[in-house]
TIVEX-664958 format. One line per field, with one value per residue: x, z, y of N, C-alpha, C in turn; residue number from 1. Coordinates in pm, 1 decimal. Each point is the difference from the previous one (the first is absolute). Example, Ala and Ser with C-alpha at 12.3 -4.5 7.8 and 13.67 -1.06 7.14 Angstrom:
BEGIN
n.xx <- (1319.0,-35.0)
n.zz <- (780.0,-72.0)
n.yy <- (-569.0,105.0)
ca.xx <- (-89.0,82.0)
ca.zz <- (0.0,6.0)
ca.yy <- (119.0,119.0)
c.xx <- (90.0,-77.0)
c.zz <- (0.0,73.0)
c.yy <- (120.0,109.0)
num <- (1,2)
END
This chain:
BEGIN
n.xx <- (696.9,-144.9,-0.8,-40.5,-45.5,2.0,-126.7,54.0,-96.0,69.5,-106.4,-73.5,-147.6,78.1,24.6,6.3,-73.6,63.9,-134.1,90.9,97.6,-131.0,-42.9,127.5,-21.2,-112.4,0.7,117.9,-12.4,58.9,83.9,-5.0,42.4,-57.2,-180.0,26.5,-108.3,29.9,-147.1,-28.9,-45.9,54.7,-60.3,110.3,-71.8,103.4,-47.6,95.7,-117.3,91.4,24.5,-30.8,-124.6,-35.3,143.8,42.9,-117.0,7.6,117.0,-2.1,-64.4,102.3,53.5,-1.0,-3.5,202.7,-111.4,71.2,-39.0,-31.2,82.4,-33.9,179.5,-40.5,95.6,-72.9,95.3,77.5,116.9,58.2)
n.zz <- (-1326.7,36.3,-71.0,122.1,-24.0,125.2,45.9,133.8,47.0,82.0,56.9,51.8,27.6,-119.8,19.6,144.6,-131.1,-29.8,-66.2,7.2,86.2,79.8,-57.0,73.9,92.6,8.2,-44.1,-1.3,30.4,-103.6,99.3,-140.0,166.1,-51.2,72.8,119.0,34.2,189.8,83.4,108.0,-72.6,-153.3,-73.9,-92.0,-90.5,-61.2,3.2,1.8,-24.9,-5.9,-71.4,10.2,-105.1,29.3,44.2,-118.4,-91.8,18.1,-16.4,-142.3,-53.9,64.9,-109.3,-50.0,-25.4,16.0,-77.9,-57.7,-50.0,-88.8,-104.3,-115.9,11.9,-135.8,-27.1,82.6,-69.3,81.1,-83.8,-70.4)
n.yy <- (-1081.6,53.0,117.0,23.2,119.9,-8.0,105.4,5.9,-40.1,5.3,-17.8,105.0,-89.0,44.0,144.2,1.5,-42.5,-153.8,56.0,47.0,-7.7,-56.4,118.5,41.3,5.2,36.3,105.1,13.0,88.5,61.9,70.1,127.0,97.6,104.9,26.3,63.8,1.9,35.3,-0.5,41.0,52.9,-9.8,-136.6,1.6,-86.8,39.3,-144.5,-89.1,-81.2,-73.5,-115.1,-120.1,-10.6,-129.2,-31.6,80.3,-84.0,-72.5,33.0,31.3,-141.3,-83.9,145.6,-26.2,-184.5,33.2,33.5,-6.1,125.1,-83.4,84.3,39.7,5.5,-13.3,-56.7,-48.6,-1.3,-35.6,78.6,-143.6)
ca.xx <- (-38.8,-43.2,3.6,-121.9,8.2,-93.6,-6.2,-77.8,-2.2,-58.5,-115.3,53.0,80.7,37.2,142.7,69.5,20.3,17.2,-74.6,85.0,38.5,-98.0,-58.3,115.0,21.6,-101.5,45.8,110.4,7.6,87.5,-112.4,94.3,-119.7,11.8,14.5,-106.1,-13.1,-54.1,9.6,-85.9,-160.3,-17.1,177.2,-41.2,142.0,-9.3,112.8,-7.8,13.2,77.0,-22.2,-58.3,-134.3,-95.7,8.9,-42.2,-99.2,15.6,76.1,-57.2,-142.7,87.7,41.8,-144.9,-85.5,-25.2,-58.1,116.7,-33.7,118.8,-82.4,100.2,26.9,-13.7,102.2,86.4,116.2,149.8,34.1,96.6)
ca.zz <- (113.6,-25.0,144.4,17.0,81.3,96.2,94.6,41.6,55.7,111.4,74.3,67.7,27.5,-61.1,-9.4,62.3,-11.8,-126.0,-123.4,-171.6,28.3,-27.2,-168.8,-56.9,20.5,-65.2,-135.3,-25.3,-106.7,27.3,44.8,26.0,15.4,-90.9,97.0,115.3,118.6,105.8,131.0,58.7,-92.8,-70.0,-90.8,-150.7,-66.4,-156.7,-8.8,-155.4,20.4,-85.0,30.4,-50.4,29.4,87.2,138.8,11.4,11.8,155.2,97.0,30.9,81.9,108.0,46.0,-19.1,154.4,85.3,39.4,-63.5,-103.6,-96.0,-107.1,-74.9,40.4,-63.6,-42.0,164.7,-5.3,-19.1,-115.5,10.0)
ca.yy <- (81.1,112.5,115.4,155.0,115.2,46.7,66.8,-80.8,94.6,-77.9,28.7,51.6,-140.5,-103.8,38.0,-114.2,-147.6,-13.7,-74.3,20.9,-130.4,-95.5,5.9,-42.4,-173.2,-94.6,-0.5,-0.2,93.4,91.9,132.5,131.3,68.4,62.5,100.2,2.0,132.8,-62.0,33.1,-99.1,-32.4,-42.6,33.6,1.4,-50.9,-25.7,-126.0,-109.8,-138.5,-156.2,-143.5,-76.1,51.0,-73.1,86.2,128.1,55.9,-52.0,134.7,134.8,-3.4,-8.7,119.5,10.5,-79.6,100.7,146.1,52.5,69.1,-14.2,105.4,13.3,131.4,127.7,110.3,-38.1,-89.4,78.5,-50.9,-37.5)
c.xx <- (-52.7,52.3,-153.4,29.5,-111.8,9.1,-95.0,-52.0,-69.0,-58.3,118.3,66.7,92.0,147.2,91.0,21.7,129.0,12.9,110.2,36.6,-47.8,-17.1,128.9,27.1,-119.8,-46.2,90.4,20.0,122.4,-8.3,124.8,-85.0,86.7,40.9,-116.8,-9.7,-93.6,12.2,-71.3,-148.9,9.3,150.0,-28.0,188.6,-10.6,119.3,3.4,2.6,3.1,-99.0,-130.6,-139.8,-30.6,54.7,-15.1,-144.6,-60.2,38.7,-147.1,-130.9,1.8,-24.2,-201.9,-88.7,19.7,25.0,117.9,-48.3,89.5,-14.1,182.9,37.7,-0.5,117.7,111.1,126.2,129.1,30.1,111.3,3.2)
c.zz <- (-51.8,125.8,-50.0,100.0,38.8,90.8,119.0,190.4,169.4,113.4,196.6,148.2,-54.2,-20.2,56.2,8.5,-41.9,-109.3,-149.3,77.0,1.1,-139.4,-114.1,86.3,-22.1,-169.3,-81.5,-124.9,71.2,-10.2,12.1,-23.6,-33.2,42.3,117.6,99.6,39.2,113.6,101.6,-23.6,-84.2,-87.8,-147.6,-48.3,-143.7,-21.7,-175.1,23.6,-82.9,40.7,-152.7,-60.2,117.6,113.2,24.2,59.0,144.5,99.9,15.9,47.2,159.6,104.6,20.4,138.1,132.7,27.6,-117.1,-134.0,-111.4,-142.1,-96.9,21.5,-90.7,-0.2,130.8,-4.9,4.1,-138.7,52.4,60.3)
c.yy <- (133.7,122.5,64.9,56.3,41.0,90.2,-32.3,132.6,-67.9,72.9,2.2,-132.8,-123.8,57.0,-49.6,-127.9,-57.1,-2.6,-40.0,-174.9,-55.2,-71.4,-68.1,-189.3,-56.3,-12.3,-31.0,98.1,109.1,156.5,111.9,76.9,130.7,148.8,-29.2,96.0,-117.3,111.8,-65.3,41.4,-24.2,4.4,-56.3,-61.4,-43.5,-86.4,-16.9,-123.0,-101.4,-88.7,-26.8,109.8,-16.2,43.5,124.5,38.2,-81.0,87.0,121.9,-1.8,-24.7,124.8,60.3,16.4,74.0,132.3,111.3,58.7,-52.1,72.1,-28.6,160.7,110.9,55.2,82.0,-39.6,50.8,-101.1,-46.8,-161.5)
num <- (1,2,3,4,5,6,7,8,9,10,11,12,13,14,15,16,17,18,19,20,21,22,23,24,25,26,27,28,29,30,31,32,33,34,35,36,37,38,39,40,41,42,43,44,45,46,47,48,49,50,51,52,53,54,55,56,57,58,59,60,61,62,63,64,65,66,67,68,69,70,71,72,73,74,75,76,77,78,79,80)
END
């Protein structure tokens, strides 16, 4: 099982979604999210995600399709 860390940043209709769950039962990948700020325009989250390559990279193109800024966090990270 690989982890990456991602920052991910969602568009002002998509905050109220789902999306981490979805991405977690259709993928099957595993998801500690790290840190996040959300409001109702826009919100931003810096997860760590498990599972397989292939699901991984599935997931994140996934995160992609809808509408979801996905970027490596640069150093974004609580330690520990």
């Amino acid at each position: 099982m690989t982890n990456k860390r991602l920052h991910l940043t969602f568009p002002e209709q998509l905050v109220q979604q789902p999306i981490i769950s979805h991405m977690v039962k259709e993928h099957g990948v595993e998801v500690n999210i790290r840190r996040a700020d959300v409001d109702e325009h826009v919100g931003w989250m810096v997860l760590e995600l498990s599972g397989s390559d292939e699901a991984m990279g599935a997931a994140v193109e996934w995160l992609r399709g809808q509408g979801i800024q996905v970027n490596d966090p640069d150093g974004d990270i609580v330690a520990g």
